[in-house]
N, C-alpha and C positions, 0 to 999 in steps of 0.2 A: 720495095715496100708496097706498093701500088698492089704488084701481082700476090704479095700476102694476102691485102685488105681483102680483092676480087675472091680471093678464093676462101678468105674467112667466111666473106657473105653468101658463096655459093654454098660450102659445108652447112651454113646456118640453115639455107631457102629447104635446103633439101630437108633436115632433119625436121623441120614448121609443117612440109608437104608430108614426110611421113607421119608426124604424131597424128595431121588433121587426118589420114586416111587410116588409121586409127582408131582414132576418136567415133567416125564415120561406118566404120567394120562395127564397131559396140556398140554403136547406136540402132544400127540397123538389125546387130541379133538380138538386141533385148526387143525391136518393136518386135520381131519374127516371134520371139518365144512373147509375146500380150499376145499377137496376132492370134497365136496356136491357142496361146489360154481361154480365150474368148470362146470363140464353139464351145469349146466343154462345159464352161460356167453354164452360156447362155442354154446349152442340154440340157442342163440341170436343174437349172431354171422351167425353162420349158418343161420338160417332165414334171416336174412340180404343179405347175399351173393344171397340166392336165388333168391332174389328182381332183374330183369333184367332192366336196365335201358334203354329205345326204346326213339329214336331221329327222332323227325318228324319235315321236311320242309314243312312249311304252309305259303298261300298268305298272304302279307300284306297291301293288298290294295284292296281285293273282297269285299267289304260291300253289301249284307251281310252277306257271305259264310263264308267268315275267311279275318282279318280286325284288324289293330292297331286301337283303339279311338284316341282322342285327350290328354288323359291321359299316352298313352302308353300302355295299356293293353290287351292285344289281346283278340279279339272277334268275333261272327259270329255262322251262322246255322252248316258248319261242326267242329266249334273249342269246342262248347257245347256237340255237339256228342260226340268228343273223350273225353271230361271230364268224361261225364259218363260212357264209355265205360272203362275206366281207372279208376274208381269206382269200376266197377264189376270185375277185373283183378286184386287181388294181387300181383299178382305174376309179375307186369309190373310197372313200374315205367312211365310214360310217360313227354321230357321234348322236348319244341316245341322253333324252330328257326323259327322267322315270318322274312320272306323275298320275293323278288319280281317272279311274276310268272316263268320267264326264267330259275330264278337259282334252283327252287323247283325239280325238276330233275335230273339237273346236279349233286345234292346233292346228289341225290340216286344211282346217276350213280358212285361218288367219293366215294359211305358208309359212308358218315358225316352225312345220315339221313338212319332210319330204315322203313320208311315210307315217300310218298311226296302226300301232299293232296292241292289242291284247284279246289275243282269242275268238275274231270277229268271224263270227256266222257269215253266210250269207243270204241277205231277205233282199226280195224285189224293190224296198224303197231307198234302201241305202246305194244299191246297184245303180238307180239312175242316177243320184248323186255323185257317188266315187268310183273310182275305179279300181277293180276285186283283181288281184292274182290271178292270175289263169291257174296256178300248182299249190294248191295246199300245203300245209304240214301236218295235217290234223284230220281224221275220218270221223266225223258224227254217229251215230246210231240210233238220235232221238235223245228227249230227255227223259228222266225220269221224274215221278212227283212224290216229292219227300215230304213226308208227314209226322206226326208227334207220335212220340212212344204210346203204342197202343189203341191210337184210332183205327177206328172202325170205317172209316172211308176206303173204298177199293174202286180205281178205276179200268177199263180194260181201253178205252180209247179216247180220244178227245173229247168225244160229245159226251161224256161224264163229267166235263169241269165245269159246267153251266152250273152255275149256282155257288161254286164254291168262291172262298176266297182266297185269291193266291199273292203273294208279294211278289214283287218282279223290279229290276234294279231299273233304273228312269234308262231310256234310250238305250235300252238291249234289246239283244235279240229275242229275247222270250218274251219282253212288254211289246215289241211289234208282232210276233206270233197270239198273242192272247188278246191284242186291240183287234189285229183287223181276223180271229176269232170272233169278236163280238160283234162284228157288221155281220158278220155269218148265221149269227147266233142271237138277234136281237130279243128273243121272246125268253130265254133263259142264259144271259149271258155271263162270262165269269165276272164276280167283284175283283179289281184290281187294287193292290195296297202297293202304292209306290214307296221302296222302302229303299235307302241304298245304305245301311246301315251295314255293318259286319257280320261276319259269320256265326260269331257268340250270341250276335245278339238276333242274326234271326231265328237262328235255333231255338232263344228265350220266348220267342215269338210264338214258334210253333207250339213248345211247351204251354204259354199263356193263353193260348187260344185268339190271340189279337190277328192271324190269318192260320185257314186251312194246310194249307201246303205253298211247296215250292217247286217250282219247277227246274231240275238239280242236274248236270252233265255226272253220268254214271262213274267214272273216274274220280270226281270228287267225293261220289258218297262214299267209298270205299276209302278216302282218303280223311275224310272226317272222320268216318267213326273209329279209325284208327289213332285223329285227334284227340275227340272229344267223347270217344265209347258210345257204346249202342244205346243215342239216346233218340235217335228218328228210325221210322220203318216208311219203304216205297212201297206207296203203293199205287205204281202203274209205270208203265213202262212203255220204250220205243215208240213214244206220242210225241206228233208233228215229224215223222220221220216220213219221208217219199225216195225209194231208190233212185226216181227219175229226176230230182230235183238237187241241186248241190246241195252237200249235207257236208263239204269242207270247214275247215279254218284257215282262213288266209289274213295276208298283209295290205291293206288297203294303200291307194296312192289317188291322186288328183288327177281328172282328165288333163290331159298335157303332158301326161310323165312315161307316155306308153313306154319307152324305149329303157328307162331305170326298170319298168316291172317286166320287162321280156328279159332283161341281164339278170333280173334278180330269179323269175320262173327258170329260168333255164340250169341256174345253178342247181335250187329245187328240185329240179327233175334228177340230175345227177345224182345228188345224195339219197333221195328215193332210191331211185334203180342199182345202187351199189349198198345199200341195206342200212348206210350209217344215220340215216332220219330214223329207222326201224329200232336201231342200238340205243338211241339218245330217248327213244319213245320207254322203248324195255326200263331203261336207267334210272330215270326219270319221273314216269307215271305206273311205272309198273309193269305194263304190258304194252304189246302194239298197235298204236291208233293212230297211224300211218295212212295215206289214203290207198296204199298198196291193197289194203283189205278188198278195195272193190274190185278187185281182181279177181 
């Protein structure tokens, strides 16, 4: 009886030692497979974080630069650019606040945007403030100055607009070109009418005689009067233009951002040199105003 018990107990010990080494096998391959799961999440993770999120302040009202529709959808020749350019950039997340010309700046000035794009020239005073793309999307040729159906006003070069009066949108490029005009020019300078009113209505403008002309990028005027029919005549042309001086349109950023605006020119260059900034220009404005031309 004795030698039963003994050997009940030892059948028992044993079966206790196997389940616990068991028990011990499962334990150790579920930590083994967390173990494995871990790297992958925390990969994914990690790659994630890398992803930098960049805030650009874009026009809402340039058609056809950068432009809400009537749907709400932002659109336009520089807002397709940064699409793809944010294609070719993993490592950049891009998410765009469309709003009105004025505040596009102001935004870069407060860091509520990473970038502030609508069609920005580039002049000596904004340059020491921000920092200008090195690669355009956009070739200049001068503006034109658009005037009322029928005026008899012709100019052939700058030093013609002394005297007249021209509307100019508050903190553009052409109210910085006709201010410091007027340091140049103090004995007959131009009247300026700070107007940032719409299209229709300065066209009403020119119509009513409340200013001379406008100072108009040639692409537009072809594209109005296709708007709103041959109700302006230019008269003058390729004024403020210097081949020696940037006559680009670029994307502006914040001293401190060198290295976002070297990822972002670099992209630029590529879609230049393979023709597809040239396609989108075709597409889009009609013809190509690509900085290719200064080639």
């Amino acid at each position: 009886m004795k030698k039963c018990v003994k050997g009940f107990r030892r059948a028992m010990a044993m079966i206790f030692v196997a389940a616990a080494a068991a028990a011990a096998v499962g334990c150790s391959s579920k930590a083994s497979d967390t173990a494995a799961a871990k790297p992958a999440e925390s990969t994914a993770k990690e790659a994630a974080a890398d992803v930098k999120t960049i805030k650009i302040g874009i026009g809402n009202s340039f058609n056809p630069m950068c432009y809400v529709d009537e749907n709400g959808n932002l659109k336009g020749y520089d807002y397709e650019t940064l699409k793809k350019i944010d294609e070719e950039l993993p490592q950049y997340k891009f998410e765009y606040e469309p709003t009105e010309f004025k505040n596009v700046l102001v935004g870069l000035d407060t860091d509520n945007y990473d970038i502030a794009v609508h069609h920005f020239g580039w002049n000596e005073q904004r340059a020491k403030k921000y920092l200008y793309g090195t690669q355009g999307n956009f070739f200049e040729v001068g503006y034109n100055l658009r005037v009322a159906k029928g005026s008899k006003i012709a100019v052939k070069s700058e030093d013609d607009l002394g005297g007249l009066k021209i509307a100019v949108q508050t903190s553009s490029n052409v109210a910085y070109l006709l201010e410091e005009y007027n340091k140049t020019h103090p004995d007959k300078p131009v009247n300026l009418v700070y107007d940032d009113g719409t299209t229709e209505q300065h066209l009403a403008g020119l119509g009513s005689g409340i200013y001379d002309g406008i100072l108009s990028i040639p692409f537009m005027d072809a594209l109005d009067k296709a708007a709103y029919g041959d109700v302006f005549d230019v008269a003058g042309s390729k004024l403020f233009y210097n081949p020696e001086k940037k006559n680009g349109c670029y994307f502006i950023y914040n001293y401190g951002d060198e290295k976002l605006k070297e990822d972002i020119d670099g992209v630029q260059k590529k879609l230049l040199d393979s023709g597809w900034q040239r396609e989108l220009s075709e597409k889009l404005l009609g013809t190509d105003y690509t900085v290719e031309k200064l080639k």
